[in-house]
C-alpha positions in Angstrom: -27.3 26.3 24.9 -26.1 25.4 28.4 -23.0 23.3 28.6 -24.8 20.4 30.0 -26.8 20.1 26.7 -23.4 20.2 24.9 -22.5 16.9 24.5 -25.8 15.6 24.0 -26.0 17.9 21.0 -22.6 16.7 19.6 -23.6 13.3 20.3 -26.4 13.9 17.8 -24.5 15.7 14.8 -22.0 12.4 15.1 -25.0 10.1 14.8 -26.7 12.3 12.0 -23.6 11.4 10.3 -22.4 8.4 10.0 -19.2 7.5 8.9 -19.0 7.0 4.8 -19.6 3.8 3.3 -16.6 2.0 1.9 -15.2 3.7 -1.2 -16.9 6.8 -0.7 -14.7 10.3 0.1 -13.7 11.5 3.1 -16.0 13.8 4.5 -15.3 17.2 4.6 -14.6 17.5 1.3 -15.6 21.1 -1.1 -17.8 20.6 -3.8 -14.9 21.4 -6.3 -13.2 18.2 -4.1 -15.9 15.9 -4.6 -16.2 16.9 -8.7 -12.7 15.7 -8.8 -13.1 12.5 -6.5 -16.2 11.8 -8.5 -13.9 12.5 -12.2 -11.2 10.7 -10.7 -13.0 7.4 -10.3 -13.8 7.5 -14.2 -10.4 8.1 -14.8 -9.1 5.2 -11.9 -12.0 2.6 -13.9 -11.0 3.7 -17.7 -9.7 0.2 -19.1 -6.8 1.3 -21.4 -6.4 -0.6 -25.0 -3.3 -0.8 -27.6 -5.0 1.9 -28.9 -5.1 4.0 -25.7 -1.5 3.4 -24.5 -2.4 -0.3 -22.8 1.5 -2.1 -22.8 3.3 -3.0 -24.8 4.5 -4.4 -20.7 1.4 -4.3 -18.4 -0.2 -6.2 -15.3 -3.6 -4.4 -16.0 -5.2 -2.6 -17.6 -7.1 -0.4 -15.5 -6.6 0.7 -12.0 -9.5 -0.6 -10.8 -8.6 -4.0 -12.1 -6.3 -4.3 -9.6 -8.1 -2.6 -6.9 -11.9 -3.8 -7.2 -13.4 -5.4 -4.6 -15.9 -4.8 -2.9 -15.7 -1.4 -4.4 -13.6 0.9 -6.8 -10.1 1.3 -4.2 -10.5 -2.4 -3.0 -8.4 -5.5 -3.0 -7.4 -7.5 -5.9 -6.7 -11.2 -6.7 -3.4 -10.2 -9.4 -0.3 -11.4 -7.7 2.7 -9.7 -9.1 6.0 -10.8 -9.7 9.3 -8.0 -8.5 12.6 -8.9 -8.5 15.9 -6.9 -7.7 19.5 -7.8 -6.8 20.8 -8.1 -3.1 24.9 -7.6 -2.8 25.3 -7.6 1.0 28.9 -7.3 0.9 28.9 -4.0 -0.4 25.9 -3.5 0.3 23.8 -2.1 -2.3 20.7 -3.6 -3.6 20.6 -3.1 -7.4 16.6 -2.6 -8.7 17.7 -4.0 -12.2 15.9 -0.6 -13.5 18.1 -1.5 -16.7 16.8 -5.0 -16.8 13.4 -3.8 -16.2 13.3 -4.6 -13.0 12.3 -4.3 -10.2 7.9 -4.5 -11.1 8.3 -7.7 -14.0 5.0 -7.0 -16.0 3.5 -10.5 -16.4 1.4 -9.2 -19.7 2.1 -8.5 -23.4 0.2 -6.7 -26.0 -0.5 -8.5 -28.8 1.8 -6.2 -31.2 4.6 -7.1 -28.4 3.9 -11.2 -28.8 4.0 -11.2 -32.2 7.4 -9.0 -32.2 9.5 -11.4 -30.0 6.9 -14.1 -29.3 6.8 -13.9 -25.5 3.7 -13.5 -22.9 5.3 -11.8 -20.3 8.9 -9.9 -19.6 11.4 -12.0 -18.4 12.8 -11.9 -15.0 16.4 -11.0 -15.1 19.2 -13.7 -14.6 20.9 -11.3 -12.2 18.0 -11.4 -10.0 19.1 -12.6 -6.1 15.5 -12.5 -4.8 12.1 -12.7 -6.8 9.1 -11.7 -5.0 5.1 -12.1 -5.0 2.9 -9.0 -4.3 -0.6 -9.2 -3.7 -3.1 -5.9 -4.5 -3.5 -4.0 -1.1 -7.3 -1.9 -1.0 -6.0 1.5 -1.5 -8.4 3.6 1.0 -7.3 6.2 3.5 -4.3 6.4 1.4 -4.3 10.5 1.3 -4.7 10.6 5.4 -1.3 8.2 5.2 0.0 10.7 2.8 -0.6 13.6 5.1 1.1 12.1 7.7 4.4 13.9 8.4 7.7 12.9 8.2 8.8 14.0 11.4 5.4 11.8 12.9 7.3 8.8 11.3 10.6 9.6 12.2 9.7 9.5 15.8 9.0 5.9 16.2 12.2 5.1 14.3 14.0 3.3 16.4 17.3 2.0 14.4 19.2 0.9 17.3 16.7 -0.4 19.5 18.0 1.8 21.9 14.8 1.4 24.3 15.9 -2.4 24.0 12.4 -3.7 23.3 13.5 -5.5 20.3 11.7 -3.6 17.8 13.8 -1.6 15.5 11.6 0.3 13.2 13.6 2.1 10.3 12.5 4.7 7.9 13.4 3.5 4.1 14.8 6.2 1.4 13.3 6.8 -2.5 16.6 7.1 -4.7 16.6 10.8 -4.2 16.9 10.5 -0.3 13.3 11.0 0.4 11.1 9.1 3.2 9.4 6.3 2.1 6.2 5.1 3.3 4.4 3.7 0.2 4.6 0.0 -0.8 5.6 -2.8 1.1 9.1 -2.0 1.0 8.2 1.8 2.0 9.7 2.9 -0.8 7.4 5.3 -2.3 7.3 8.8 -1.0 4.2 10.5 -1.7 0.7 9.6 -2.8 1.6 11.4 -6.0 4.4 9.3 -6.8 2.8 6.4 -6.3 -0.3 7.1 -8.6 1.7 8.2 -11.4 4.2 5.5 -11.6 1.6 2.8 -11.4 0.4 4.0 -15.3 3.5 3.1 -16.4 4.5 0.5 -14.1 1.3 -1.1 -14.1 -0.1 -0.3 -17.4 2.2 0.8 -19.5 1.0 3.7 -19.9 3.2 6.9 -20.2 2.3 10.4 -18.3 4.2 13.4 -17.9 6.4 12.9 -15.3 6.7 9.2 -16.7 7.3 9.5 -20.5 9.4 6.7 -21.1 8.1 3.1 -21.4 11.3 1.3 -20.0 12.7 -1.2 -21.8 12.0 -5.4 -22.2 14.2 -6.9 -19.9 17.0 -4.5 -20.4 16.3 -4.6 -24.9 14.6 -2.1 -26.4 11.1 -1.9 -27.3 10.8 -3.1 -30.9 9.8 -0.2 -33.8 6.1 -0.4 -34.3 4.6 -2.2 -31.6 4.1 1.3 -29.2 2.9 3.8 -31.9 0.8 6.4 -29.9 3.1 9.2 -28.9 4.6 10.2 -25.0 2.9 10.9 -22.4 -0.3 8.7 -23.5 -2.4 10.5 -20.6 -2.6 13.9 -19.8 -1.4 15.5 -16.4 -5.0 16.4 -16.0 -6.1 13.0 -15.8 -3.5 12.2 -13.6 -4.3 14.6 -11.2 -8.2 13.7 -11.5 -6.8 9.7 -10.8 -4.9 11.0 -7.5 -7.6 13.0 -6.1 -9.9 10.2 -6.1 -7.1 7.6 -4.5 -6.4 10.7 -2.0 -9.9 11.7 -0.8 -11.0 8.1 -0.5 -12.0 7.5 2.5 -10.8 4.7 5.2 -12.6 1.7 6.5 -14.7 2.8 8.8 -14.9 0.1 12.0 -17.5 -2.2 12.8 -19.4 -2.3 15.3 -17.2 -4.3 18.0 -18.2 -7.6 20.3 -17.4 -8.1 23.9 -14.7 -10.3 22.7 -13.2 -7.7 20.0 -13.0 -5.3 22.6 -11.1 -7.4 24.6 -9.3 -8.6 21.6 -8.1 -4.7 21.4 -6.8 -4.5 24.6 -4.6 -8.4 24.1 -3.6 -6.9 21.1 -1.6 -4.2 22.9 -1.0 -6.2 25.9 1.3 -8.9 23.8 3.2 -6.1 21.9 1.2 -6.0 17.9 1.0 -2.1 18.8 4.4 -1.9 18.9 4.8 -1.7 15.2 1.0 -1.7 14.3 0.9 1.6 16.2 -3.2 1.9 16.6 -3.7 5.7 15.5 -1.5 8.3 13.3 -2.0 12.4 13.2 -1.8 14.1 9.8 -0.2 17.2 9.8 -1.1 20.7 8.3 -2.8 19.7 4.9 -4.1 22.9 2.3 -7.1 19.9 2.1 -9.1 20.6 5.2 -10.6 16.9 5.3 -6.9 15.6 5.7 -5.6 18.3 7.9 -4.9 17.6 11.5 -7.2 14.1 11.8 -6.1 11.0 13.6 -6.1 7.7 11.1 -6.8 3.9 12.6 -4.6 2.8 10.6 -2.3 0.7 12.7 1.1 0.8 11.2 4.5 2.8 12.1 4.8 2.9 8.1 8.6 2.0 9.4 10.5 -0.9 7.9 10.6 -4.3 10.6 12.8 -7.1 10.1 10.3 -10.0 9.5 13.1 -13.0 9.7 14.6 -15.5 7.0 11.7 -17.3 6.1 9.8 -14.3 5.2 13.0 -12.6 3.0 12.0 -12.0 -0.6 13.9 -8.9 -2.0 15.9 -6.1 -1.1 14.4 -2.5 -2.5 16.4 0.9 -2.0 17.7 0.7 1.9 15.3 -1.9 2.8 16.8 -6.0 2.9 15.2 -9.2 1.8 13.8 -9.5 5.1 12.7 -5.7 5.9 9.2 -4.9 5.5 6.9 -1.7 6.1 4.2 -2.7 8.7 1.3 -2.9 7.1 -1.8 -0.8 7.7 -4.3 -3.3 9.5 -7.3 -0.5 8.6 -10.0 -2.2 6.1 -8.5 -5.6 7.2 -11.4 -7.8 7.4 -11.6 -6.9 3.1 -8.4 -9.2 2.7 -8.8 -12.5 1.7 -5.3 -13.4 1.6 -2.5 -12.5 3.9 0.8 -10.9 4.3 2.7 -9.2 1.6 2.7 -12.3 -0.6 -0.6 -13.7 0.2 1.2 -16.2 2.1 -1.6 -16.5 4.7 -5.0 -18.0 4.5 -6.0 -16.5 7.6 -5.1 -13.9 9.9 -4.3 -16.6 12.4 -1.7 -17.9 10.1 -0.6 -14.5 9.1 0.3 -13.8 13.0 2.1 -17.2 13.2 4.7 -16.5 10.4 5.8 -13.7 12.0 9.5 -13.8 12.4 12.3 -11.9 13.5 10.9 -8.3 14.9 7.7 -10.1 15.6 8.5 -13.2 16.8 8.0 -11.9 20.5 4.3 -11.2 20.0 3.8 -14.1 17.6 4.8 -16.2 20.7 2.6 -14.4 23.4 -0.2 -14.4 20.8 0.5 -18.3 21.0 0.8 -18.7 24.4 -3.1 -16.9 25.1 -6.2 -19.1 26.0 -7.7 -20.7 23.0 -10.6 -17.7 24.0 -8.1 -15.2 24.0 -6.7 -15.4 20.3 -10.2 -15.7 19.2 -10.8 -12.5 21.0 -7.4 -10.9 19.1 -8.7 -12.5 15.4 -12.2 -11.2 16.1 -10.9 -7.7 17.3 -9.0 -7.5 13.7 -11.3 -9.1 11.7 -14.0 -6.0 12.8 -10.9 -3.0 11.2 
């Protein structure tokens, strides 16, 4: 094959294969891979009874419950209820862990009701901030994953030494790792976050989870929990991960005139500056998440978001400190922001505060053409 036929060859490999359809794997992936993707999604759809280890403090019962729609991995309508303690004198913020804080589980099994006759677990009185959370779509998760530290770490920028006003910090997990997971970044690993959402979510124990936490800080009652620790096996959790991990991301669509100049304003007033437009995974044993650039717009660094967005403090992260959030699969969102505060992405760029008050304003100050152009560019991720 001459060179001059090259790219018109490679041209027609990429249009032989498309892109996967939402909540399908990544491509790449072995056959032994995809038997565990496909194994995993059984696992992540498995609605959990009393019976199965459901409770006796849940928010759902399944995974997919909260991630559902369109597809297995989606979005959710469940808005969840955290609270944690804020001392800024000291400062420390105190996740009420011993209080049962800081994910308060807004369901009870029926064993649980009848026990101490409440419907949900209370949110502790020493709580200084309570917070909403609305179900993000999980997919391209693994690719965020295989990000590395050191890629994140780079666009840290504590001091706003560069003086551009945007001050992106990493957040810590409790044993000093980087965060990246949840909106507080708190999360280290894709691992860690599928495991402790059995038992945070469900209630359900696994092995590196065993315990099932207490009711606001009181014990569970006798009786009302009687299938033994870990209620699922490491192998299931394993099979749940590998399906979250090889998920694949949004793939684009097909862009207007006016996204594509939408694209460009969106640098142009300063949204890249946190919502960096592509990450690089590192070296990954999993070939399909080894060395590949992600869409995924986010610096996964914490931001300062202002006072009127402040709900809780989590680990290093303040009230008003949240992880940018990944702007890949966006046009699956119904509702906006970390709370659902937002009807529409419009009014999600408008209650921008603090770090992104700055490109909140330019984005107000375009023609009435160019912030359509911006909304249409996002609405096609």
């Amino acid at each position: 094959m001459t060179r001059a036929l090259i790219p018109l060859a490679l041209a027609a490999i990429a249009a032989a294969c498309p892109p996967p359809k939402l909540g399908d794997p990544l491509r790449g992936l072995t056959r032994e891979q995809r038997d565990q993707f496909n194994a995993g999604r059984q696992v992540f759809d498995s609605a959990f009874t009393p019976a199965t280890g459901l409770g006796p403090l849940f928010n759902a019962d399944a995974c997919g419950e909260c991630h559902e729609d369109p597809v297995a991995g989606g979005i959710g309508d469940e808005v969840e209820v955290h609270a944690t303690a804020f001392r800024p004198k000291v400062p420390i913020c105190d996740p009420l862990a011993d209080k049962g804080g800081p994910v308060i589980q807004q369901q009870v099994t029926p064993a649980l009701k009848a026990a101490l006759g409440i419907d949900a677990e209370p949110v502790p009185p020493e709580a200084t901030g309570r917070a909403a959370r609305t179900s993000p779509d999980v997919f391209g998760f693994g690719l965020l994953d295989a990000v590395t530290d050191a890629t994140i770490l780079a666009s840290a920028d504590p001091e706003d030494r560069n003086g551009d006003g945007i001050s992106g910090r990493v957040n810590r997990f409790f044993d000093g790792r980087l965060g990246r997971f949840g909106r507080k970044a708190l999360i280290p690993t894709l691992l860690d976050f599928n495991a402790g959402a059995f038992q945070i979510e469900q209630g359900v124990t696994t092995p590196a989870i065993p315990d099932e936490g207490t009711v606001g800080g009181q014990p569970i009652p006798p009786g009302v929990d009687p299938l033994p620790e870990p209620e699922l096996g490491q192998r299931e959790v394993d099979l749940a991960d590998a399906f979250v991990r090889f998920l694949a991301p949004p793939a684009p669509q097909k862009t207007s005139k006016a996204a594509k100049q939408g694209r460009k304003l969106f640098g142009e007033i300063g949204c890249a500056s946190c919502h960096l437009p592509t990450l690089r995974t590192g070296s990954h044993p999993v070939k399909a998440l080894s060395g590949k650039k992600v869409a995924a717009y986010t610096d996964l660094l914490l931001h300062d978001m202002g006072a009127e967005r402040a709900d809780i403090c989590l680990a290093l992260a303040t009230p008003s400190e949240f992880r940018t959030e990944p702007l890949m699969g966006l046009r699956l969102s119904e509702r906006f922001l970390h709370d659902g505060a937002a009807a529409t992405v419009e009014e999600a760029i408008e209650l921008h505060g603090g770090e992104g008050a700055a490109a909140r304003d330019r984005f107000k100050g375009l023609s009435e053409t160019q912030r359509a152009a911006v909304v249409a560019f996002l609405k096609a991720l």
